[in-house]
C-alpha positions in Angstrom: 28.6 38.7 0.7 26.6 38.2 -1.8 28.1 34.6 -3.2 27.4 33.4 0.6 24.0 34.6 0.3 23.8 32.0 -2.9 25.2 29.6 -1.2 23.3 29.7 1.9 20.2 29.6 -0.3 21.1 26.9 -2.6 22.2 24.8 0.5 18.4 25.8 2.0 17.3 24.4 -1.2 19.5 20.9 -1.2 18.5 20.0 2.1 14.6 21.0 1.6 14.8 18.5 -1.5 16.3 15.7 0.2 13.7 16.4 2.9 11.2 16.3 0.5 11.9 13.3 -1.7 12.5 11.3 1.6 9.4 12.0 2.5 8.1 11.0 -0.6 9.7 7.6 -0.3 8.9 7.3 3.6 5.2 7.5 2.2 5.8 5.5 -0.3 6.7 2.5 1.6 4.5 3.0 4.6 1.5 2.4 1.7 3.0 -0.5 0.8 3.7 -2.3 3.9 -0.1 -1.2 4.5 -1.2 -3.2 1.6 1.0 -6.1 2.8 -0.8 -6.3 6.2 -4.2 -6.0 4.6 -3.3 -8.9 2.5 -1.5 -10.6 5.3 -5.0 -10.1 7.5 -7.2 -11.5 4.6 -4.8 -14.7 4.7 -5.1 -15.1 8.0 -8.9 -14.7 8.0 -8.9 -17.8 5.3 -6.6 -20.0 6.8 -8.8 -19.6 10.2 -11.8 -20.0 8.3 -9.8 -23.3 6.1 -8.8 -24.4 9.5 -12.5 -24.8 10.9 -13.8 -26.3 7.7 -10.9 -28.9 8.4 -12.2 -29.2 11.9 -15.8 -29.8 10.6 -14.9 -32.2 8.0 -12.4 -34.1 10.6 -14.9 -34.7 13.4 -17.6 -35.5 10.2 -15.2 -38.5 8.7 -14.0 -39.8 11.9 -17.5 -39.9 13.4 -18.5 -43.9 14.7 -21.7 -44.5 12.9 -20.6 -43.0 9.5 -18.0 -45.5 9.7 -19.8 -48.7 10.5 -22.4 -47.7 7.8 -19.5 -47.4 5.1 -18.1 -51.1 6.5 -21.9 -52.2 6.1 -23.2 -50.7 2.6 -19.6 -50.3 0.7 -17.8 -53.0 1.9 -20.3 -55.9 2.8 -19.1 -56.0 6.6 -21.1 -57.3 9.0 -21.3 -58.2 12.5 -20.4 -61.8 13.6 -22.6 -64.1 14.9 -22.8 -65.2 18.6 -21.3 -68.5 17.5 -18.5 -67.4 15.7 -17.1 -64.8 18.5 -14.3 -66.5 20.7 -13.4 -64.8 24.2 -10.2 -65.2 25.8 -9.5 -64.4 29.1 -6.2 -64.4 31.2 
């Protein structure tokens, strides 16, 4: 009676460990994954913020006048003279 009693208890005692260091590791990784996300999050929240910078510089560089003043100043371009424009028509 008494050896089941052992038993019994050291049996109570396995399976209260396991529970225990599963627990532990459950925890464990449910912190991590947490910090993953959080830095996951923060990426997103630069890429979105990249992304509209992108945007802004896009519509800046493509803009009409900017580019007619860069054919003007840096590259000498001018408009053509009445004379010197030929229309063709169907």
């Amino acid at each position: 009676m008494r050896l089941k009693n052992i038993i019994f208890t050291l049996a109570l005692l396995t399976i209260t460990l396991v529970i225990i260091v599963n627990y532990i590791y459950l925890q464990h990784k449910t912190r991590k994954q947490f910090v993953e996300l959080q830095a996951s999050i923060e990426q997103e929240h630069n890429l979105n913020a990249d992304w509209g910078r992108l945007q802004l510089e896009h519509s800046t560089l493509v803009n009409n006048s900017r580019i007619e003043t860069i054919a003007k100043i840096q590259l000498g371009m001018k408009l053509p003279e009445d004379e010197h424009i030929i229309s063709i028509t169907r």
